[in-house]
Steps between C-alpha positions, in 0.01 A plus 500: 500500500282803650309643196298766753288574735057432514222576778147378428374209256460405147315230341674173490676456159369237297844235545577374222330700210400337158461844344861489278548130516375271217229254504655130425178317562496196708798468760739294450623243837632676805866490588655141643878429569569318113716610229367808274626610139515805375181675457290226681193666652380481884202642660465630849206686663351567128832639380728326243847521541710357171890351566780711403793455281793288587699455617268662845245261370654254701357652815146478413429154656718581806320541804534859632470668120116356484330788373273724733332844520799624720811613400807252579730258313244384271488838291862328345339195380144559415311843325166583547324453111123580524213405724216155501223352632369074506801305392655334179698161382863509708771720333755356742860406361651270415279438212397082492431536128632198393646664254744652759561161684825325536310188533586271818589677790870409649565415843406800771758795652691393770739718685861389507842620442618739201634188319178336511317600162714623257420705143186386262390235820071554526306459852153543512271724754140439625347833515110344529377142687160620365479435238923372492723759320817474428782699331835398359814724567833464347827571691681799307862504349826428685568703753143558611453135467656567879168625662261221343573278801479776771177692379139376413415603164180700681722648742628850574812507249375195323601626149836470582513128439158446345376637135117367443453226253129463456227279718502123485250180541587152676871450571859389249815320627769798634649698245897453432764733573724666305890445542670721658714533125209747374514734762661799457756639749609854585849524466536855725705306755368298820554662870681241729421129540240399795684400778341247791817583768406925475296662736556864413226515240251813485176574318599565183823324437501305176652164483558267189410129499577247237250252348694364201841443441445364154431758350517710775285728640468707816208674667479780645297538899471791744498509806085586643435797748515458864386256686529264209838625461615299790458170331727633293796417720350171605690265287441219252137476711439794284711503207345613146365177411432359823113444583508793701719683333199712355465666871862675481627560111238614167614403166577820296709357202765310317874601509804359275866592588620777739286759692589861370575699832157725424299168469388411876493778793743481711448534885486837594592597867431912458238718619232561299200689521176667411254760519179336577195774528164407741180694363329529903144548333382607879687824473596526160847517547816297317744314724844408365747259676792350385487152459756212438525351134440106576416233265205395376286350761162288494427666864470867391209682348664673231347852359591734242823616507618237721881403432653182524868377428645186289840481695612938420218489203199720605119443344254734561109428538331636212150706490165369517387253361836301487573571808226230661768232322811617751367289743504159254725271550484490120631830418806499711796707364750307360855568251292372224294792344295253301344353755142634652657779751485749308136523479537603834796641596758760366851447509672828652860588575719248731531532871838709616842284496 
């Protein structure tokens, strides 16, 4: 943004200045990739920077939210708290108070399919060889149970699947399973029934697949953004529960009897389009073009205001600072609004007929 115009020289400002910040002593250890609570302190160049609230929290030990002296994604995670000098005992999290162990640590995270770990299953994570760390996470309630096989607990959109259960010494048999008879199912209606033999399948279409007849129970996949979209129409290869079925379809519920006709977007063969403004800093001047509506795709750099479309559905980029999550995989719009889209994106009137 131009703020003016200068000729000459001043003295160098002194970057960053202690003046308003608060002494906190010793500094506490510099930012690594781990898992951080809320309010855990880091320390970087002499500045402490203290974990935010959740549920953003859950970006602080992602790498590309580690706290610096520039602005950028990390300013969501992490707030600047006071000022230090020489260093103090860790104030990393998880806490390895035994009194917050589990005990034993179960078996490790391994990636797999969306029926691989199911609700109240643990995994461990070794966030430190040096000396060894690790954490226990517990896979969350039917339907997010979904995600605990397709995302690391650590990861980008971890949360989904994984809720943190406390650190853990030395290793126990694998935890058991729930049955499938304590899950609870949304009875809304379920979209169409996966079908190997169709190959007219876009990003976005929601299909229903059945994993119990007795009792029964449904679940509910969409269809991923282009290119993984294409796998889509690949057959049994890439059904829902097939090994690979992860690289075409996302768990995004449950489903019991009949789709209601508002349930899943139907395919939408309109026109439909948006304004989307350029700021050309060079000259100072706003371009506006009208661009095509498409779906949400891993291959764009999406900004504010950007608009995207869930078959004639139409989500719009929000402001800064949500609008760095647009581009997450994670935060992809979907029919549910209680999933984690709406932290960044607003839904906005459909597309034309």
């Amino acid at each position: 943004t131009v703020v003016g115009h200068c000729s000459g020289t001043i003295e160098p400002t002194s970057a960053p200045s202690f003046d308003e910040l608060d002494d906190v002593g010793g500094c506490p250890d510099v930012w690594s990739a781990q898992t951080y609570d809320q309010g855990d302190l880091v320390s970087f160049m002499n500045l402490v920077f203290e974990c935010t609230e959740d549920p953003l929290s859950s970006h602080c030990g992602q790498v590309g939210y580690e706290p610096n002296t520039a602005p950028g994604a990390w300013m969501i995670a992490w707030t600047v708290v006071g000022h230090c000098s020489g260093s103090i005992g860790p104030t990393g999290a998880p806490s390895f108070d035994p009194a917050n162990s589990v005990g034993g640590c179960p078996d490790e995270w391994e990636m797999g399919s969306s029926a691989s770990y199911e609700e109240g299953d643990m995994v461990s994570v070794t966030i430190s060889t040096m000396p060894l760390r690790q954490v226990a996470y517990r896979c969350n309630a039917w339907p997010l149970s979904g995600h605990c096989g397709q995302i690391s607990p650590i990861e980008d959109g971890g949360d989904l699947g994984w809720t943190f259960a406390g650190s853990c010494d030395g290793s126990i048999g694998p935890t058991a399973s729930p049955s499938f008879d304590a899950l609870s199912v949304d009875a809304s209606g379920c979209p169409e029934e996966f079908s190997a033999s169709k190959t007219d399948y876009e990003a976005g279409d929601l299909v229903s697949f059945s994993v119990s007849d007795s009792p029964s129970r449904d679940l509910v996949y969409q269809c991923r953004e282009s290119p993984n979209a294409q796998f889509c129409n690949q057959g049994a290869t890439f059904a829902p529960d097939s090994e690979s079925g992860t690289l075409a379809w996302t768990l995004i519920g449950a489903c019991s009897g009949t789709l209601a006709p508002t349930y899943s977007p139907s395919q939408y063969d309109g026109t439909c389009q948006f304004m989307k403004c350029v700021v050309e800093e060079t000259i100072e001047t706003e371009n506006c073009t009208l661009t095509d509506v498409d779906p949400w795709s891993s291959g764009v750099d999406y900004v504010e205001d950007d608009v995207v479309r869930l078959g004639a559905k139409q989500f719009k980029c929000r402001e800064w600072p949500n609008f760095i999550w647009c581009n997450e995989e994670a935060y992809v719009p979907t029919m549910n609004d209680d999933d984690f889209w709406p932290q960044a994106w607003t839904a906005i009137e459909d597309c034309p007929p």
